[in-house]
N, C-alpha and C positions, 0 to 999 in steps of 0.2 A: 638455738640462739635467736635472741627477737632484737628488732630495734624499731625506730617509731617515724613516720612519714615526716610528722613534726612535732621533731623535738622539743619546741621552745613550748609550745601546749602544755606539755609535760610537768613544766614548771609551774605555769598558774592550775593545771590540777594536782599536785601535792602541797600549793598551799590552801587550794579549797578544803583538801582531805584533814588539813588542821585546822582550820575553821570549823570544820564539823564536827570534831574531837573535841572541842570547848564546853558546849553544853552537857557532855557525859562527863568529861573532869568536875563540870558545877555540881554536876547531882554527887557524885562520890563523895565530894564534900564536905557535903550539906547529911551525908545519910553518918560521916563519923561524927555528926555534933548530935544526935540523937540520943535522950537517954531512952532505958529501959521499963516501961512499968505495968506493971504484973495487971492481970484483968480479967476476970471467971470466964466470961462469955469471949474473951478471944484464946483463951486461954482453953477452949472446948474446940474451936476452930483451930487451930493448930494442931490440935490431937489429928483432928478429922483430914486434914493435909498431908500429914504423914503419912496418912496409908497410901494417897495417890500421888506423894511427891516424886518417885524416881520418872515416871511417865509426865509430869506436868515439866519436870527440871527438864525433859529430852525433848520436848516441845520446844519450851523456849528457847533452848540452845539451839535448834534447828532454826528457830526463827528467825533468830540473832545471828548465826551465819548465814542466811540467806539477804539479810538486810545488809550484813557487810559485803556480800559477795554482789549485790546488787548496784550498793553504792563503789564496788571496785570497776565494776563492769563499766560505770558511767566515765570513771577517772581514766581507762585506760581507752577510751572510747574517740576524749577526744586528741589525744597526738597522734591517733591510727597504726595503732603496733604491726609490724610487720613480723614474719617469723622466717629465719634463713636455716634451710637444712643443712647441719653439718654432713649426715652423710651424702646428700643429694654435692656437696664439696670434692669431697675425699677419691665421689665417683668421677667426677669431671662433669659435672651434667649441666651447673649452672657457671655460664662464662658469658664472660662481656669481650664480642668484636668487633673491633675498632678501625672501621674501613676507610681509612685516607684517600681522597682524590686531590693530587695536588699537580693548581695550575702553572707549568713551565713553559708557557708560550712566550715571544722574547718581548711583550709589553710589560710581563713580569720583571724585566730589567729596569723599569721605570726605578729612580732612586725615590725615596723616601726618609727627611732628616736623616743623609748620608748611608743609609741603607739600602739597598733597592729592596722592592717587595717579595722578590722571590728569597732572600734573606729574610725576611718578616716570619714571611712562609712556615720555614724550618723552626727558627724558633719557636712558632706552634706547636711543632710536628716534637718538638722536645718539651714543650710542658703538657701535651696531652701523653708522652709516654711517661713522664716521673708522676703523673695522679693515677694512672693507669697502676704503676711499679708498689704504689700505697694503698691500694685495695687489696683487700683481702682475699676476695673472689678470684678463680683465674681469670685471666684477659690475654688476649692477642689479637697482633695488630696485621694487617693489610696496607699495604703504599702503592697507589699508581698514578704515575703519571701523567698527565696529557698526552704528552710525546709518544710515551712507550704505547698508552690505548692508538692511537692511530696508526701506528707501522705495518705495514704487510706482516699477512699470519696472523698468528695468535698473540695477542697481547701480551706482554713480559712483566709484571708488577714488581717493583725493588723488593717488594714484603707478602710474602703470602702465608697469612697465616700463621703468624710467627708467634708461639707464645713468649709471653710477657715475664723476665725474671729480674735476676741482680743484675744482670748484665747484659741487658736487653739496650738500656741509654748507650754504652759507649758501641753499642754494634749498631745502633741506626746513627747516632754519629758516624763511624766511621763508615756507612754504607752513604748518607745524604748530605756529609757534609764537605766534602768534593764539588760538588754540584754543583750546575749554574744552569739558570733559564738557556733553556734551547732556542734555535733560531726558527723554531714550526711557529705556526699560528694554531696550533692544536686549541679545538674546542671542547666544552664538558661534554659534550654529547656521546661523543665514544668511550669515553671512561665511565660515563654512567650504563652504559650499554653492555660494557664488559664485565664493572662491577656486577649489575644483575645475571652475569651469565657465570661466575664464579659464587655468587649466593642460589644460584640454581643447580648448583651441581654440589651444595655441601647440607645437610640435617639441618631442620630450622631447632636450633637449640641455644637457648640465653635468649641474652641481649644484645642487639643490633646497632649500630653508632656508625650516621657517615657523618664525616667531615667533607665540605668539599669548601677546597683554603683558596679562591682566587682573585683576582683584581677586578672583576666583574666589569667587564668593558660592555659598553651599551651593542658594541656589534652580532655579540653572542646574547644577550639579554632581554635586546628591545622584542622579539618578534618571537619568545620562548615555547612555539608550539609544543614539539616533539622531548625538548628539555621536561616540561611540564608533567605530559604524559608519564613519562619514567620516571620522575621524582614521586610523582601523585603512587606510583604502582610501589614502589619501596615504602612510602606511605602509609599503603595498606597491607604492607606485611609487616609494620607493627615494627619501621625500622628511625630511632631517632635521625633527624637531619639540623644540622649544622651548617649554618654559612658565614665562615669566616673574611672577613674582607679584608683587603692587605693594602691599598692604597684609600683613602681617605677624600683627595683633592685630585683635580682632574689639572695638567700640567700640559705647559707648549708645545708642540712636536711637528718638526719637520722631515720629510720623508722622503725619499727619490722614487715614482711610483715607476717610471718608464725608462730604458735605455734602449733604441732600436736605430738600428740601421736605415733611412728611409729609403724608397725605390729609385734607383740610379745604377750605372752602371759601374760595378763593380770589378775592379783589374789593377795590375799596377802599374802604379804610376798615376791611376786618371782619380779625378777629384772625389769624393763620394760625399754625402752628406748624413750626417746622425741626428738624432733629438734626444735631448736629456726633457724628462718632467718631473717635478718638486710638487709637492702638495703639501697644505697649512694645514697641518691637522686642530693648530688652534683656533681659540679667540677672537685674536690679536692678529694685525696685520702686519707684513715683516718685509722689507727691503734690503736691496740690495746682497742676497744670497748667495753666496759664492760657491759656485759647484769647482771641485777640484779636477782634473781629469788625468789619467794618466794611460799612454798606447806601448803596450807589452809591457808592462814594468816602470815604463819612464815617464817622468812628468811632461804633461804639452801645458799650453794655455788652458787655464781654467776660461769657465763661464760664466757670465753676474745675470741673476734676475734680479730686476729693479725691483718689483712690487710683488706682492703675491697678497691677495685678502683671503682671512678666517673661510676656511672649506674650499678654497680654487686650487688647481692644476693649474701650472703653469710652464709653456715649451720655450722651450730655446734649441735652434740647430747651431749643430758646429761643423766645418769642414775637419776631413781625416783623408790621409791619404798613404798607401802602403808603396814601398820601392822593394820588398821582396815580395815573391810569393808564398802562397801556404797558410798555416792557419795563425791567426792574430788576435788579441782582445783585449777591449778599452773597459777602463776601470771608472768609475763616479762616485766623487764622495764630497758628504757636507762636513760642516763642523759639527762638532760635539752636541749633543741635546739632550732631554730627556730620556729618549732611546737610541741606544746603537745601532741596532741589527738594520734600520732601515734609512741609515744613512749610507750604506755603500748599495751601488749596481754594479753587473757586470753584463758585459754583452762580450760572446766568442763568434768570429766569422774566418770565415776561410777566401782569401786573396786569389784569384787564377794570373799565372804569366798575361793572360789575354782573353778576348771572348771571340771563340770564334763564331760567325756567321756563315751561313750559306745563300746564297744570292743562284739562285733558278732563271739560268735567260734560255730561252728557247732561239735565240738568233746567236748561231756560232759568232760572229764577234763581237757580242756580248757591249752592243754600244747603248741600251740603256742600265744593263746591270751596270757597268764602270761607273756613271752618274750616281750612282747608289753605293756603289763602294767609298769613290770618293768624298761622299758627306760623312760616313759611315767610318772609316779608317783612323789613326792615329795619323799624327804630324808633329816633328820636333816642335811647333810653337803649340799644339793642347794635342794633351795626350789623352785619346780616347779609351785606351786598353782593346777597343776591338779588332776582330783579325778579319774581316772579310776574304770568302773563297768564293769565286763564280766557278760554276757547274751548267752542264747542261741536263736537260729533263731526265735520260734517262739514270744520272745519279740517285735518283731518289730511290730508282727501284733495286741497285744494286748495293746502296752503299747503307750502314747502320747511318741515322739520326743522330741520334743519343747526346753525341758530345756537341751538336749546335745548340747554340742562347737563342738562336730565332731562326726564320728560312723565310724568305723574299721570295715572292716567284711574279718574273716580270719575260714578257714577248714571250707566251705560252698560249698556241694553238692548238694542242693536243697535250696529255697525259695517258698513259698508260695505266691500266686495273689495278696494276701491282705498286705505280708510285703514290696514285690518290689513297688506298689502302695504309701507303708507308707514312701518310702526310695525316692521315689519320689518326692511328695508332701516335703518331708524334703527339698531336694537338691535344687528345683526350687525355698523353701520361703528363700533360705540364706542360708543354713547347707551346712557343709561339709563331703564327704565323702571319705573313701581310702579303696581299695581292695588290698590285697595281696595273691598272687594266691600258690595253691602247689596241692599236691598228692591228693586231695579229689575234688578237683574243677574238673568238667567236660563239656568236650568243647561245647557239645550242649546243655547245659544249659545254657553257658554263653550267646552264640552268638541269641538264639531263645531268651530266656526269659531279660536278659540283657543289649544287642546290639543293634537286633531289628533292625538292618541295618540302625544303624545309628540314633534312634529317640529314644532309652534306656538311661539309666545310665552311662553302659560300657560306655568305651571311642572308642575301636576298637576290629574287631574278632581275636578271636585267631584259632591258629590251635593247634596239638598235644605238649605234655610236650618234650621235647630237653636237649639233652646232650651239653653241653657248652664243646666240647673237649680241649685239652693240646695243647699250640703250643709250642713246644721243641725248635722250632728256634728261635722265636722271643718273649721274656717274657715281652709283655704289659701290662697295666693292665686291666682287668677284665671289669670294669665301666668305660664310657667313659663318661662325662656330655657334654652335647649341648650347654646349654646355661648357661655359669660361673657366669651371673648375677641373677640366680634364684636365692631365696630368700633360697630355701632348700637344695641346691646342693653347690651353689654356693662358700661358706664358704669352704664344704670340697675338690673343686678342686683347690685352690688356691695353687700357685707354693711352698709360706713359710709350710702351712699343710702337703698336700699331704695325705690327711685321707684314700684314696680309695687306694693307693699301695697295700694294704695287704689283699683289699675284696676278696675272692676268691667264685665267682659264677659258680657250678657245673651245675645245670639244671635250666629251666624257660620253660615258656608258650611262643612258637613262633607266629608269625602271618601271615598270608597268603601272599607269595612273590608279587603278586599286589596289597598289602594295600597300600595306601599312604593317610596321610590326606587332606583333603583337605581345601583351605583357609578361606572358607565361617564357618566350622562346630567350627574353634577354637579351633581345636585339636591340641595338638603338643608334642610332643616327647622330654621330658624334659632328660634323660639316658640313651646311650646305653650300649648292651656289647662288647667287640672286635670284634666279628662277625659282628658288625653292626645293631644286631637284635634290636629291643625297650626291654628297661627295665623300666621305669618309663614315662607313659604318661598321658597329662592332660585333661580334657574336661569342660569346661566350661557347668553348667546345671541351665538355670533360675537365678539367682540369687547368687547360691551356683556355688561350684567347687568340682571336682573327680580326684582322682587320683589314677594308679593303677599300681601296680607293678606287672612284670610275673613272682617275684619268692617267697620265702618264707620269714618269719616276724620272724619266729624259724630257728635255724642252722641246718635246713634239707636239703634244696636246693643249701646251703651255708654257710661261716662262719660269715656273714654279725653281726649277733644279737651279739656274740661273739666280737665285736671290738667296742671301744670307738665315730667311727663315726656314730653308727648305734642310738646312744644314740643323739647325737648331731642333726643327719636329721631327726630322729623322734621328737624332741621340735618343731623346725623347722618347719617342716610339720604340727604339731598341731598349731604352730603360724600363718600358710598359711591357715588353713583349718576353724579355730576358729571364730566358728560362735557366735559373741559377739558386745554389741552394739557400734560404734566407736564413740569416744570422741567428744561431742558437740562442736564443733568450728568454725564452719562454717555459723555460723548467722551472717546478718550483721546490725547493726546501720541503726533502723526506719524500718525492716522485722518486721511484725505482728510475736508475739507469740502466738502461735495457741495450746491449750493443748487437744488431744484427750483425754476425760473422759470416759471409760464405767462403764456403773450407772447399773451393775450389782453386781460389787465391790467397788465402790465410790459413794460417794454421787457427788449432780450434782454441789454445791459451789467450785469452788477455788481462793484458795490463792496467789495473787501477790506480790511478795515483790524484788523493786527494788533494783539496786544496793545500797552501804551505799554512803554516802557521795551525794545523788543525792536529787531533792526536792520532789521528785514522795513518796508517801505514801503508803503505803501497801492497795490493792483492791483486794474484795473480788467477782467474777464473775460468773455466773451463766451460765452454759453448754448449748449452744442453738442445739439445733436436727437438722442434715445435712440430707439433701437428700440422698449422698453419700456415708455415712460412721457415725461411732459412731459419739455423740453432741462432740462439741469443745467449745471450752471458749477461745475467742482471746483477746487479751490485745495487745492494741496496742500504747503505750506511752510507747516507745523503742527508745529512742530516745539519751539515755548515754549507753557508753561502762562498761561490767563490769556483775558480776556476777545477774543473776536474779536467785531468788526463788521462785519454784511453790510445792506449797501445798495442798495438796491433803487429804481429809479425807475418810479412808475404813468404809465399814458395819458395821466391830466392833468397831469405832469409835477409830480405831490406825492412827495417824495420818503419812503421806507417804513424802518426801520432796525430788523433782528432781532440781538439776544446770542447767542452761541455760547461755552460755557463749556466751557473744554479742561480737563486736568490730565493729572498724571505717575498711574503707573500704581504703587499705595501696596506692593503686594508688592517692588518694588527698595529700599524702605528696610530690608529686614532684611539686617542686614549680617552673619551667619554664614559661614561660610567653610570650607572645606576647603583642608588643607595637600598635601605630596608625598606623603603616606602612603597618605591616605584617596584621592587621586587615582592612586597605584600601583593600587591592590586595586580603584579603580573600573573602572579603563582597562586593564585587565590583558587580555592580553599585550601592550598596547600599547608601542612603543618609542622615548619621552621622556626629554630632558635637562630636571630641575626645577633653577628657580634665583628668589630674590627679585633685585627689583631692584635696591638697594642693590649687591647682591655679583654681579650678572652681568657676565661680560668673553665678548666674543665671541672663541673660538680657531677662524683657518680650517684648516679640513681641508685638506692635501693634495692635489690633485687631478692624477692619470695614472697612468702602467700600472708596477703595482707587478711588481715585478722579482726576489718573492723566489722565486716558483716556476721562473721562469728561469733565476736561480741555482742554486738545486736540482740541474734536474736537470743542468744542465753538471756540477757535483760529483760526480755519478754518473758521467756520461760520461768526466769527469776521471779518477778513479779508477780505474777499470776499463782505460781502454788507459795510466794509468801501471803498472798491473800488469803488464799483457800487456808493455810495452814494456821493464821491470826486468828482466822474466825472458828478453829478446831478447838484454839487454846485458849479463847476468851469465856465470858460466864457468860449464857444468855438465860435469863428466866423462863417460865414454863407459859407460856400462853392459857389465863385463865379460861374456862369452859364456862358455859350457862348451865345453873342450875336446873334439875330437871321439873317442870308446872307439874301439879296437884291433876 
């Protein structure tokens, strides 16, 4: 079976081929009006023909088919016949694969004249299999998804490999037509990655056909290194590429990029502060935005941003406050837009009855720890949620850490190996700790046992206790802060406060005239005093942080305790130092949930239960044993934004319940886009068919052995022995000879 590269050719050579049949119709013509008449000398010549007619008649007949077969060769030459093997059919040999990559990221939800894209999509995916269903040839199709290429494991494709029959449309109906854009920000990069590793594990036979149908956002487009690389490699394995585009116009979108808890002290009852942020994925600049919010389920006051311009973030804090304890979670959501998926947030935290503290006095009756309790504690008129406990030194070495948010250690003349070791160990898993220095601290205690030149707790040596003298001339004040954006300081040197006017610091612990810190260690010097000397500096220890004052925490050194700011950087300082777990929010849409169990206190089942509204069902997991670390139980069908519940049962059979707060990944709400152009010049010299979805029609190629070079060269061969054979069958005369001279 043959058929013709192009067709339409085909047409204007059959009617050249009668054009060319006109002057042979003339001559037949013209040869029946002929008469007959008789004539000696042709009449001799005819005899003499007859003996060599059967050989002259076989000549010209040969000649005459060569000349027809010459001029057929020309006719068929130019639509470029192709020829399709039936048997090479029948064996299964030649097939056209039709390898779909289709993008389901949730910018795919963008609508489109009432459509969204990700609906455009399919309808694709349905007119490439009814041209598919119309070929002759076999075909089979291949689907994956974005989604699905990204998952843990091994990639799952809706379609692998499926051939192509009468009932091939209502089965990819009924498999894609369910479907809705997922809430991943899944990019092509995996699905291309996958696709090549499914055409590497199958016979390269036929013809190769990718579509890849997405909305081509500029965030996956603009900077297409590694994309490139893989499209160029299927490129040269001789595999068509297709890029179907499914949104056309680039539309407004607003987005909730952040919900977080900010640092403060968290407990109930006491106040806490959050920040919701929006960002303009558009244009157009847009006022007055009203974030919704709601705490467990129920509606609180919403939030207005006034302004927001084209590409900015913009914050707003709200106060929250819990009256139970346990775990809790506040919900954010805009109004309707162009995309859903990234107008809700969520944020999960967990509440404590209280925080306790631990307060280290080395003076059994503990008369500067209680000054520090007192700023530090709750009171029916503002509830702090903290629980301060004073202790004395050798607590530290007997008693576990763990469960304080910070440890004070104030009137501390000595330590023992085994408490600086336990204060250690604290500081480096996350704890925080504060020194505050006075009349009982002793300098080679601090700088041997605490400093350590630099590889200790302290943060830097000190030298002897100092008189902070009077300067009569010029009344500064006292405290000078460094840096006005520390989180503890900061508040009280603000020009409207001015909390620090009235500290008056008499004595402090100075430090040796060539201390300096230096950059590597992360030391820094949050307080001076007019002198210039340090009064509040910081160190960085492991995980945790240190901070440590050179003067007293009671009105001994000072009247610091004694004034309303002493109460303010002391919250402060607990809210900096608070060793407490920070508000889940940071998972994203399609991260494994991973739950460490230890099945010393648990048993090894737990409970999953996904968000409400979602089709996922509550699973019950079994804690597999790591190499690394306690069993984990990972549940990995995370695939919707929204609160997860894991459930946990203890020894005594009291069951335990933690929040897990998922979300979409807020960079797929900008909906910028690149067209065929800026995708030419990106992908260059890549070799793509662009086409919107609207206007895409699948045309199949041809497929078998094209036959023009075939023809060719017969045309030559043609040619050449009708020469040779004209001049066999013509008459040529005898070349006279010279007669021979006398």
């Amino acid at each position: 079976m043959s058929s013709f590269l192009y067709p339409g050719a085909w047409v204007g050579a059959v009617a050249a081929a009668v054009l060319i049949a006109v002057p042979i119709l003339i001559h037949l013509i013209n040869m029946m009006r002929h008469r007959r008449v008789e004539w000696a000398a042709m009449e001799f010549l005819l005899i003499s023909q007859k003996k060599n007619r059967t050989w002259i008649i076989l000549k010209q007949l040969l000649l005459l088919l060569m000349r027809m077969g010459a001029i057929a060769a020309v006719l068929f030459l130019v639509p470029h016949p192709k020829l399709q093997s039936q048997l090479a059919r029948l064996l299964g040999g030649v097939k056209t694969h039709h390898m779909i990559l289709l993008d389901d990221s949730y910018s795919m939800s963008d609508r489109v004249g009432g459509a969204s894209a990700f609906e455009k999509a399919k309808e694709v995916i349905y007119r490439i299999a009814e041209s598919a269903m119309a070929q002759p040839s076999p075909q089979e199709v291949t689907l994956l998804r974005f989604s699905q290429a990204q998952r843990a494991g091994n990639p799952q494709p809706d379609l692998l490999q499926v051939p192509v029959d009468t009932q091939f449309l209502q089965q990819l109906k009924d498999r894609i037509g369910p479907l809705e854009a997922s809430q991943t920000a899944a990019g092509p990069l995996p699905a291309l990655k996958a696709m090549q590793q499914f055409l590497a594990e199958q016979p390269e036979s036929g013809e190769r056909i990718l579509y890849l149908i997405s909305d081509f956002r500029a965030k996956d487009w603009t900077w297409p290194t590694d994309l490139k690389e893989h499209l160029l490699q299927l490129d040269r394995q001789d595999v068509r590429i297709f890029f179907i585009q499914c949104v056309e116009t680039m539309h407004e979108n607003l987005g909730i990029s952040e919900l977080v808890v900010l640092p403060g002290i968290r407990a109930v009852g006491a106040e806490m502060f959050m920040e919701v942020a929006v960002t303009n994925h558009g244009d157009s600049p847009v006022s007055n935005v009203v974030v919704s919010l709601e705490e467990d389920g129920a509606p609180r006051p919403a939030v207005t941003l006034r302004h927001i311009r084209p590409g900015e973030t913009v914050r707003e804090r709200f106060r929250v406050h819990f009256e139970k304890p346990g775990q809790h979670f506040i919900t954010a959501r805009l109004e309707t837009d162009a995309v859903a998926a990234d107008n809700y947030r969520y944020a999960a935290l967990e509440v404590p009855a209280g925080l306790p503290v631990l307060i280290i006095d080395g003076d059994p009756a503990a008369s500067e720890g209680r000054f520090l309790a007192l700023a530090l504690e709750s009171d029916p008129r503002a509830r702090t949620g903290i629980l301060p406990q004073i202790e004395g030194p050798r607590f530290l070495s007997l008693q576990p850490l763990q469960k304080f948010h910070s440890i004070y250690l104030v009137n501390i003349d000595r330590l023992e190996a085994s408490a600086i070791r336990a204060l250690e160990e604290y500081a480096a898993a996350g704890g925080g700790v504060a020194f505050f220095l006075g009349p009982v601290w002793r300098t080679k205690f601090i700088n041997d046992e605490l400093y350590r030149e630099g590889k200790g707790l302290f943060p830097m040596p000190v030298a002897a206790p100092t008189i902070l003298r009077v300067d009569y001339l010029e009344r500064a004040p006292d405290i000078e802060v460094v840096d006005p954006r520390h989180p503890i300081l900061g508040i009280l040197a603000s020009e409207r406060y001015r909390f620090l006017q009235s500290v008056i610091v008499e004595q402090y612990f100075a430090v040796p005239r060539d201390w300096k810190p230096s950059a590597e260690s992360g030391v820094r010097v949050l307080a001076r005093l007019r002198n210039a000397a340090p009064l509040v500096v910081e160190k960085p220890f492991g995980k945790g942080r240190v901070i440590a004052f050179t003067t007293t925490a009671a009105p001994v050194w000072n009247n610091w305790a004694k004034e309303p700011s002493f109460v303010i950087a002391m919250l402060q300082m607990q809210a900096y130092l608070a060793n407490q777990p920070a508000a889940d929010q940071g998972r994203q849409v399609g991260a494994p949930l991973d739950v460490a169990v230890d099945l010393a206190q648990y048993d090894s089942q737990v409970r999953i239960i996904p968000p409400m509204g979602t089709e996922g069902l509550p699973q019950v997991l079994d804690a597999v044993v790591s190499k690394d670390g306690p069993p984990v139980a990972s549940f990995l069908d995370t695939y919707r934004q929204g609160i997860y519940r894991v459930q946990l049962t203890k020894k005594d059979a009291i069951q335990e319940e933690r929040l897990v707060a998922y979300n979409v990944d807020p960079t797929e709400g900008n909906l910028k886009l690149v067209g065929r152009e800026q995708l030419t010049n990106l992908l260059d010299p890549l070799r793509f068919t662009y086409s919107l979805a609207d206007a895409f029609q699948y045309q199949a190629e041809e497929t078998g052995w094209n036959l023009f070079q075939v023809l060719l060269y017969t045309l030559l061969v043609l040619l050449v022995l009708e020469q040779m054979l004209a001049y066999s069958a013509s008459y040529h005369p005898a070349t006279p000879t010279a007669a021979p001279r006398d």
